[in-house]
ZAMARGU-4260 file (C-alpha; in steps of 0.2 Angstrom, whole numbers, plus 5000, padded with zeros to 4 digits):
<rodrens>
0) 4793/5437/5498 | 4802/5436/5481 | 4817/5449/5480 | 4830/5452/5468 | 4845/5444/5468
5) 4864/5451/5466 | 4868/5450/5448 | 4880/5460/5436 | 4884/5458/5419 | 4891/5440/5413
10) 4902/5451/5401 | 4911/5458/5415 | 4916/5444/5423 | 4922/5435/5409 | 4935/5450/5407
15) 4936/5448/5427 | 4943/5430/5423 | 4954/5432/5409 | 4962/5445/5420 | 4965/5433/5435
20) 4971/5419/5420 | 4982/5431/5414 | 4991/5436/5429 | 4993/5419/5435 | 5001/5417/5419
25) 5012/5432/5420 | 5018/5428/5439 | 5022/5409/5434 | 5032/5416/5416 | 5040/5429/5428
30) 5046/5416/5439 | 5048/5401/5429 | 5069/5399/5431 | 5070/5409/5446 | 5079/5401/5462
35) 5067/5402/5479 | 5050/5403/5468 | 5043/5389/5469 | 5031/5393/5482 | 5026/5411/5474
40) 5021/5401/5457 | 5011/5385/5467 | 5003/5397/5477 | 4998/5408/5461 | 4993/5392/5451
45) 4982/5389/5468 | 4972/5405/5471 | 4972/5407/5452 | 4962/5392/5451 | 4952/5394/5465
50) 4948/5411/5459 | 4941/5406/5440 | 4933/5391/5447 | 4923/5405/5461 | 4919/5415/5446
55) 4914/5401/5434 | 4901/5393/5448 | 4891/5411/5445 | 4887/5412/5428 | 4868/5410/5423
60) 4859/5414/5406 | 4842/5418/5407 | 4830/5417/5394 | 4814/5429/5393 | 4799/5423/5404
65) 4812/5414/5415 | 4819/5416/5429 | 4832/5409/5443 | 4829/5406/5461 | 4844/5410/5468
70) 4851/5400/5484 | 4867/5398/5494 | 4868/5385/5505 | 4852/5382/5507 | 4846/5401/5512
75) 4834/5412/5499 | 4845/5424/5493 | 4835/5433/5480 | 4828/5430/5461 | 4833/5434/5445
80) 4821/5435/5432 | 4830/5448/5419 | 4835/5440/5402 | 4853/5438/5399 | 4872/5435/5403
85) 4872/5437/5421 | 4883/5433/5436 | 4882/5431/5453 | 4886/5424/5470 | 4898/5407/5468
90) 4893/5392/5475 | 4875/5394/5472 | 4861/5384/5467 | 4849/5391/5454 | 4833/5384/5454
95) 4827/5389/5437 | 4806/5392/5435 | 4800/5399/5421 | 4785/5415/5420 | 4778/5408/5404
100) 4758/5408/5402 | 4752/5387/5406 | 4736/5380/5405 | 4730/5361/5404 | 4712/5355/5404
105) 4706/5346/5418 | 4700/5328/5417 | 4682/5325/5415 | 4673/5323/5432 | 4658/5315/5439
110) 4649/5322/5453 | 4631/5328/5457 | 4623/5346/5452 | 4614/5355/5465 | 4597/5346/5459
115) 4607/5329/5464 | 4609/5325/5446 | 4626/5315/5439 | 4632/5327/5427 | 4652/5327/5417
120) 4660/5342/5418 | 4679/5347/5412 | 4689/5363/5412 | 4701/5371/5405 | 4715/5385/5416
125) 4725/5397/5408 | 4738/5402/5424 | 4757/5405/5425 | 4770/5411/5441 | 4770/5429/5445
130) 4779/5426/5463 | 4795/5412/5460 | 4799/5412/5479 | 4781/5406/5485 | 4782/5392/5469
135) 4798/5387/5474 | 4795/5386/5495 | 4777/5390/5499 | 4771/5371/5490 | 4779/5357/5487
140) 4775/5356/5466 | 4767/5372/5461 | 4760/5366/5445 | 4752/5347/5452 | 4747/5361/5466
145) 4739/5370/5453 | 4729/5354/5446 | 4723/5348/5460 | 4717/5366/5466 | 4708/5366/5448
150) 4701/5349/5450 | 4692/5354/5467 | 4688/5372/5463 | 4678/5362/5447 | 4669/5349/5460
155) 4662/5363/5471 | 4656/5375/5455 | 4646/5358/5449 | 4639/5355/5465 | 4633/5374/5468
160) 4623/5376/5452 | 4611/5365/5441 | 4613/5358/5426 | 4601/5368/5418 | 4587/5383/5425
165) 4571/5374/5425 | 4568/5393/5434 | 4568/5410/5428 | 4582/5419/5433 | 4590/5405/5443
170) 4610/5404/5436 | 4615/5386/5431 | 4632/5378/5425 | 4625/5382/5407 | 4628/5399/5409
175) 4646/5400/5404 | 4649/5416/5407 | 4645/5419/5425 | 4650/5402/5430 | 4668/5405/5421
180) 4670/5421/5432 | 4666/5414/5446 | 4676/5397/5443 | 4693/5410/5440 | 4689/5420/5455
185) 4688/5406/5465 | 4705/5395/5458 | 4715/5413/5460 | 4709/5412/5478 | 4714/5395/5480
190) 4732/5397/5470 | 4740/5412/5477 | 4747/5402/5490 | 4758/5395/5478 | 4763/5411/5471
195) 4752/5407/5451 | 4740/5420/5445 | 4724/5412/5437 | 4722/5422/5421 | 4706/5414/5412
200) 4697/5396/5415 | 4681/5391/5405 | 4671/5376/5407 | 4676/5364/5391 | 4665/5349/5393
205) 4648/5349/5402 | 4634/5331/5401 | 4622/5321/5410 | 4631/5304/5416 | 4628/5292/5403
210) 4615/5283/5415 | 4601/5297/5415 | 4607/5306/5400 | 4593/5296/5390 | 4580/5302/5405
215) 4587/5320/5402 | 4586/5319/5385 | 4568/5314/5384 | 4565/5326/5396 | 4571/5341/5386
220) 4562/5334/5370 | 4546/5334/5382 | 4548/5352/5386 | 4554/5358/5368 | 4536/5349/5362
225) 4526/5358/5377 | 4534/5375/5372 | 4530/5373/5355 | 4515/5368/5356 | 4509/5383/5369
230) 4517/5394/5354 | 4503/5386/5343 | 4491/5386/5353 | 4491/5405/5356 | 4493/5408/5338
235) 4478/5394/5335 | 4468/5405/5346 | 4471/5421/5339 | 4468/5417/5322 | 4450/5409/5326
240) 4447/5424/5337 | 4451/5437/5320 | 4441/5424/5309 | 4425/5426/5319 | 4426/5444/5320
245) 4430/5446/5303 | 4414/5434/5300 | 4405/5445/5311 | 4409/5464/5303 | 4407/5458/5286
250) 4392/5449/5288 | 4395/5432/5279 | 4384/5422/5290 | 4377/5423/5308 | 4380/5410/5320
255) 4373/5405/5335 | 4383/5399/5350 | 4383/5383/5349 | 4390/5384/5329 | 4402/5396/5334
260) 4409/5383/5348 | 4408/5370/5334 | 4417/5382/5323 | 4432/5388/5336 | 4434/5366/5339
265) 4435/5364/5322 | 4449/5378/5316 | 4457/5372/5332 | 4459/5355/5324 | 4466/5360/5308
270) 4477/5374/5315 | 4486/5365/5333 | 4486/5345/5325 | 4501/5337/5320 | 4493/5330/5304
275) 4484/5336/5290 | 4466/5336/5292 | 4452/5327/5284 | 4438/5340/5277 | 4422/5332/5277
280) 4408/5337/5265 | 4392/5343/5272 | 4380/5340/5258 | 4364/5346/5267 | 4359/5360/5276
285) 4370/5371/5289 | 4360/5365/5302
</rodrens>
Protein backbone atom coordinates (compact mmCIF):
# COMPACT_ATOMS: atom_id res chain seq x y z
CA UNK A 1 0.00 0.00 0.00
CA UNK A 2 1.29 3.65 -0.85
CA UNK A 3 2.77 5.33 2.39
CA UNK A 4 4.66 8.51 2.79
CA UNK A 5 7.87 8.73 2.68
CA UNK A 6 10.60 10.72 5.02
CA UNK A 7 11.23 14.06 3.59
CA UNK A 8 12.12 17.51 5.19
CA UNK A 9 12.69 20.59 3.70
CA UNK A 10 15.51 20.88 0.77
CA UNK A 11 16.09 24.30 2.33
CA UNK A 12 17.43 22.85 5.36
CA UNK A 13 19.78 20.67 4.12
CA UNK A 14 21.40 22.95 1.88
CA UNK A 15 22.15 24.97 5.18
CA UNK A 16 23.03 21.30 6.67
CA UNK A 17 25.82 21.27 3.79
CA UNK A 18 27.22 24.55 3.82
CA UNK A 19 27.62 23.82 7.48
CA UNK A 20 29.62 20.59 7.03
CA UNK A 21 31.62 22.54 4.02
CA UNK A 22 32.39 24.97 6.20
CA UNK A 23 33.71 23.09 9.03
CA UNK A 24 35.83 21.05 6.95
CA UNK A 25 37.08 24.31 5.66
CA UNK A 26 37.75 25.63 9.05
CA UNK A 27 39.48 22.36 10.50
CA UNK A 28 41.77 22.19 7.31
CA UNK A 29 42.56 26.37 7.72
CA UNK A 30 43.14 25.54 11.48
CA UNK A 31 45.62 22.95 10.73
CA UNK A 32 47.13 23.89 7.61
CA UNK A 33 51.03 24.52 8.87
CA UNK A 34 50.64 22.67 11.91
CA UNK A 35 53.26 19.58 12.54
CA UNK A 36 51.40 16.05 13.28
CA UNK A 37 48.04 17.11 11.37
CA UNK A 38 48.00 15.66 8.39
CA UNK A 39 45.88 12.98 9.34
CA UNK A 40 43.12 15.26 11.15
CA UNK A 41 42.83 17.36 7.80
CA UNK A 42 42.66 14.01 5.26
CA UNK A 43 40.44 12.57 7.56
CA UNK A 44 38.22 15.85 7.62
CA UNK A 45 38.54 16.35 3.64
CA UNK A 46 37.29 12.56 3.84
CA UNK A 47 34.13 12.41 5.94
CA UNK A 48 33.52 16.05 4.66
CA UNK A 49 33.09 14.72 1.38
CA UNK A 50 31.41 11.67 2.12
CA UNK A 51 29.10 13.70 4.11
CA UNK A 52 27.89 16.47 1.09
CA UNK A 53 27.97 13.71 -1.27
CA UNK A 54 25.23 11.72 1.42
CA UNK A 55 23.23 14.84 1.50
CA UNK A 56 23.57 15.65 -2.17
CA UNK A 57 22.11 12.08 -3.24
CA UNK A 58 18.72 13.23 -1.23
CA UNK A 59 17.50 16.16 -2.91
CA UNK A 60 14.24 15.87 -5.06
CA UNK A 61 11.99 18.67 -6.40
CA UNK A 62 8.56 17.88 -7.09
CA UNK A 63 6.30 19.45 -9.32
CA UNK A 64 2.39 19.63 -8.53
CA UNK A 65 0.48 16.35 -9.64
CA UNK A 66 3.80 14.57 -9.25
CA UNK A 67 5.21 12.43 -7.27
CA UNK A 68 8.39 10.27 -6.33
CA UNK A 69 8.43 6.70 -5.42
CA UNK A 70 10.89 6.43 -3.05
CA UNK A 71 13.32 3.35 -2.82
CA UNK A 72 16.53 2.20 -1.20
CA UNK A 73 18.12 -0.66 -2.37
CA UNK A 74 15.59 -2.07 -3.81
CA UNK A 75 12.84 -2.01 -0.76
CA UNK A 76 9.60 0.38 -0.84
CA UNK A 77 10.22 2.86 1.41
CA UNK A 78 7.46 5.32 1.00
CA UNK A 79 6.17 8.19 -1.55
CA UNK A 80 6.29 11.56 -1.90
CA UNK A 81 3.81 13.32 -3.68
CA UNK A 82 3.92 17.02 -2.05
CA UNK A 83 5.27 19.86 -4.50
CA UNK A 84 8.53 21.25 -3.68
CA UNK A 85 12.33 21.24 -2.38
CA UNK A 86 12.50 18.17 -0.47
CA UNK A 87 15.07 15.88 1.03
CA UNK A 88 15.32 12.51 2.00
CA UNK A 89 17.03 9.35 2.52
CA UNK A 90 20.76 9.12 0.51
CA UNK A 91 21.36 6.47 -1.81
CA UNK A 92 17.94 6.23 -3.03
CA UNK A 93 16.26 5.82 -6.14
CA UNK A 94 13.20 7.81 -7.06
CA UNK A 95 11.02 6.69 -9.34
CA UNK A 96 9.24 9.70 -10.51
CA UNK A 97 5.24 9.04 -11.71
CA UNK A 98 3.05 11.75 -12.12
CA UNK A 99 -0.99 12.14 -10.81
CA UNK A 100 -1.93 14.24 -13.80
CA UNK A 101 -5.39 13.56 -15.45
CA UNK A 102 -4.59 11.12 -19.04
CA UNK A 103 -6.79 9.89 -21.54
CA UNK A 104 -6.13 8.46 -25.20
CA UNK A 105 -8.71 6.99 -27.46
CA UNK A 106 -8.79 3.48 -28.26
CA UNK A 107 -8.11 2.15 -31.76
CA UNK A 108 -11.18 1.42 -33.81
CA UNK A 109 -12.20 -2.20 -33.35
CA UNK A 110 -13.95 -4.83 -35.28
CA UNK A 111 -16.03 -7.40 -33.43
CA UNK A 112 -19.72 -8.67 -33.60
CA UNK A 113 -22.69 -6.95 -31.67
CA UNK A 114 -24.94 -9.24 -29.69
CA UNK A 115 -27.26 -9.69 -32.91
CA UNK A 116 -23.77 -11.30 -34.62
CA UNK A 117 -23.42 -8.16 -36.62
CA UNK A 118 -19.81 -6.56 -37.61
CA UNK A 119 -19.85 -3.36 -36.18
CA UNK A 120 -16.62 -0.56 -35.57
CA UNK A 121 -16.55 0.84 -32.30
CA UNK A 122 -13.75 3.20 -30.67
CA UNK A 123 -13.53 4.98 -27.21
CA UNK A 124 -12.22 7.43 -25.55
CA UNK A 125 -10.69 7.07 -21.34
CA UNK A 126 -10.14 9.79 -19.22
CA UNK A 127 -8.01 8.09 -16.16
CA UNK A 128 -4.91 9.14 -14.04
CA UNK A 129 -2.86 7.43 -10.69
CA UNK A 130 -4.37 7.80 -7.45
CA UNK A 131 -2.18 4.76 -5.74
CA UNK A 132 1.91 5.40 -7.14
CA UNK A 133 2.83 2.14 -5.18
CA UNK A 134 0.39 -0.40 -7.00
CA UNK A 135 1.45 1.74 -10.62
CA UNK A 136 4.94 1.22 -9.75
CA UNK A 137 4.94 -2.66 -8.42
CA UNK A 138 1.36 -4.13 -8.92
CA UNK A 139 1.90 -4.11 -13.23
CA UNK A 140 4.57 -4.07 -15.14
CA UNK A 141 3.46 -0.62 -17.25
CA UNK A 142 0.52 1.01 -15.68
CA UNK A 143 -0.40 2.97 -18.53
CA UNK A 144 -0.06 0.00 -21.67
CA UNK A 145 -1.89 -1.85 -18.59
CA UNK A 146 -4.46 0.77 -18.85
CA UNK A 147 -4.81 0.35 -22.78
CA UNK A 148 -5.05 -2.99 -23.12
CA UNK A 149 -7.74 -3.16 -19.97
CA UNK A 150 -9.69 -0.42 -22.20
CA UNK A 151 -9.38 -2.21 -25.38
CA UNK A 152 -11.02 -5.41 -23.78
CA UNK A 153 -13.40 -3.82 -21.55
CA UNK A 154 -14.52 -2.08 -25.17
CA UNK A 155 -14.77 -5.73 -26.89
CA UNK A 156 -17.09 -7.19 -24.19
CA UNK A 157 -19.54 -3.84 -24.15
CA UNK A 158 -19.93 -4.39 -28.14
CA UNK A 159 -20.52 -7.93 -27.76
CA UNK A 160 -23.15 -7.44 -24.92
CA UNK A 161 -25.51 -5.02 -26.64
CA UNK A 162 -26.90 -4.46 -30.31
CA UNK A 163 -26.23 -2.03 -32.69
CA UNK A 164 -29.32 -0.47 -32.44
CA UNK A 165 -33.06 -1.61 -30.54
CA UNK A 166 -35.01 -3.06 -33.09
CA UNK A 167 -37.20 -3.66 -29.51
CA UNK A 168 -38.79 -1.39 -27.30
CA UNK A 169 -36.97 -0.98 -24.22
CA UNK A 170 -34.21 -3.24 -25.17
CA UNK A 171 -30.73 -0.92 -24.28
CA UNK A 172 -28.24 -1.06 -27.36
CA UNK A 173 -24.64 0.56 -27.90
CA UNK A 174 -26.51 3.67 -29.25
CA UNK A 175 -27.53 4.52 -26.07
CA UNK A 176 -24.47 6.52 -25.00
CA UNK A 177 -25.32 7.24 -21.89
CA UNK A 178 -26.02 4.02 -20.11
CA UNK A 179 -23.51 2.23 -22.31
CA UNK A 180 -20.70 5.04 -21.12
CA UNK A 181 -21.68 4.17 -17.45
CA UNK A 182 -21.42 0.98 -17.60
CA UNK A 183 -18.19 0.98 -19.88
CA UNK A 184 -16.42 3.31 -16.90
CA UNK A 185 -17.76 0.97 -14.28
CA UNK A 186 -16.57 -1.77 -15.71
CA UNK A 187 -12.60 -0.43 -16.83
CA UNK A 188 -12.35 1.08 -12.91
CA UNK A 189 -13.04 -2.67 -12.04
CA UNK A 190 -10.55 -3.77 -14.32
CA UNK A 191 -7.78 -0.95 -13.55
CA UNK A 192 -7.57 -0.79 -9.83
CA UNK A 193 -5.11 -3.34 -9.75
CA UNK A 194 -2.81 -1.02 -11.19
CA UNK A 195 -3.43 1.53 -8.71
CA UNK A 196 -5.49 4.21 -11.86
CA UNK A 197 -8.94 5.67 -11.14
CA UNK A 198 -11.19 5.62 -14.41
CA UNK A 199 -12.80 9.14 -14.30
CA UNK A 200 -15.07 9.22 -17.56
CA UNK A 201 -14.89 7.07 -21.02
CA UNK A 202 -17.50 7.55 -23.75
CA UNK A 203 -17.88 5.82 -26.82
CA UNK A 204 -16.25 8.13 -29.81
CA UNK A 205 -16.76 6.07 -32.98
CA UNK A 206 -19.57 3.59 -33.53
CA UNK A 207 -20.56 1.79 -37.55
CA UNK A 208 -21.59 -1.25 -39.28
CA UNK A 209 -18.20 -2.92 -41.00
CA UNK A 210 -17.89 -1.58 -44.26
CA UNK A 211 -19.16 -5.05 -45.63
CA UNK A 212 -22.98 -4.79 -44.47
CA UNK A 213 -22.96 -1.16 -43.84
CA UNK A 214 -24.84 -0.98 -47.33
CA UNK A 215 -27.41 -3.80 -46.09
CA UNK A 216 -27.78 -1.80 -42.85
CA UNK A 217 -28.24 1.24 -44.54
CA UNK A 218 -31.01 0.09 -46.90
CA UNK A 219 -32.38 -1.36 -44.00
CA UNK A 220 -32.75 1.69 -41.97
CA UNK A 221 -34.11 3.70 -45.07
CA UNK A 222 -36.81 0.61 -45.29
CA UNK A 223 -37.93 1.23 -41.77
CA UNK A 224 -37.72 5.15 -41.96
CA UNK A 225 -40.15 4.63 -45.24
CA UNK A 226 -42.48 2.02 -43.29
CA UNK A 227 -42.81 4.52 -40.34
CA UNK A 228 -43.61 7.25 -42.38
CA UNK A 229 -45.85 5.88 -44.26
CA UNK A 230 -47.99 4.18 -41.10
CA UNK A 231 -47.86 8.12 -39.98
CA UNK A 232 -49.77 8.88 -43.13
CA UNK A 233 -51.82 6.28 -43.28
CA UNK A 234 -53.41 7.08 -39.98
CA UNK A 235 -53.70 10.70 -40.80
CA UNK A 236 -55.22 9.44 -44.45
CA UNK A 237 -57.69 7.68 -42.40
CA UNK A 238 -58.77 10.20 -40.15
CA UNK A 239 -59.24 12.80 -42.64
CA UNK A 240 -61.50 10.61 -44.90
CA UNK A 241 -63.20 9.46 -41.77
CA UNK A 242 -64.04 13.53 -40.61
CA UNK A 243 -64.93 14.09 -44.61
CA UNK A 244 -67.75 11.63 -44.57
CA UNK A 245 -69.08 12.65 -41.27
CA UNK A 246 -68.99 16.12 -42.19
CA UNK A 247 -70.83 14.89 -45.57
CA UNK A 248 -73.14 13.19 -43.66
CA UNK A 249 -74.24 16.09 -40.82
CA UNK A 250 -74.46 18.69 -43.30
CA UNK A 251 -76.38 17.03 -45.84
CA UNK A 252 -74.36 17.59 -49.23
CA UNK A 253 -75.08 14.30 -50.76
CA UNK A 254 -76.22 10.68 -49.60
CA UNK A 255 -74.21 7.79 -50.54
CA UNK A 256 -74.75 4.53 -50.53
CA UNK A 257 -72.14 1.86 -49.43
CA UNK A 258 -70.74 0.93 -52.27
CA UNK A 259 -69.93 5.09 -53.28
CA UNK A 260 -68.86 5.68 -49.93
CA UNK A 261 -66.18 2.55 -50.36
CA UNK A 262 -65.33 4.20 -53.82
CA UNK A 263 -65.06 7.48 -51.99
CA UNK A 264 -62.65 6.25 -48.83
CA UNK A 265 -60.36 4.36 -52.09
CA UNK A 266 -60.15 7.33 -53.77
CA UNK A 267 -59.18 10.12 -50.92
CA UNK A 268 -56.84 7.44 -49.91
CA UNK A 269 -55.06 7.66 -53.22
CA UNK A 270 -54.63 11.44 -53.22
CA UNK A 271 -53.85 11.58 -49.43
CA UNK A 272 -51.12 8.26 -48.77
CA UNK A 273 -49.55 8.37 -52.78
CA UNK A 274 -46.06 9.45 -53.39
CA UNK A 275 -47.26 11.39 -56.59
CA UNK A 276 -49.63 14.02 -57.38
CA UNK A 277 -52.70 12.65 -58.65
CA UNK A 278 -54.59 12.74 -61.84
CA UNK A 279 -58.40 14.01 -61.27
CA UNK A 280 -60.54 12.63 -63.70
CA UNK A 281 -63.75 14.43 -65.04
CA UNK A 282 -66.88 12.64 -64.68
CA UNK A 283 -69.05 14.38 -67.36
CA UNK A 284 -72.24 12.24 -66.57
CA UNK A 285 -74.35 11.33 -64.05
CA UNK A 286 -73.01 10.33 -60.32
CA UNK A 287 -74.12 6.96 -60.88
Amino acid sequence: MQRKAFRVSGFIMVVVALLVAAAMIAIIAANVGVPGTDGVMGAAVVVGTLLLVLIATGFIVISPNDARVIQFFGKYVGTIGEPGFHWTWPLTEKTKISKRVRNFESNRLKVSDADGNPVEIAAVVVWRVVDTYAAKFAVDDFAHFVEVQAETAVRHLATSYPYEAHASGRASLRDSASVSDELTAELRERVTLAGVEVVESRITHLAYAAEIAQAMLARQQAQAIVAARSTIVEGAVGMVSSALEQLREQGVVELDEERKAQMVSNLLVVLCGDRNAQPVVNAGTLY
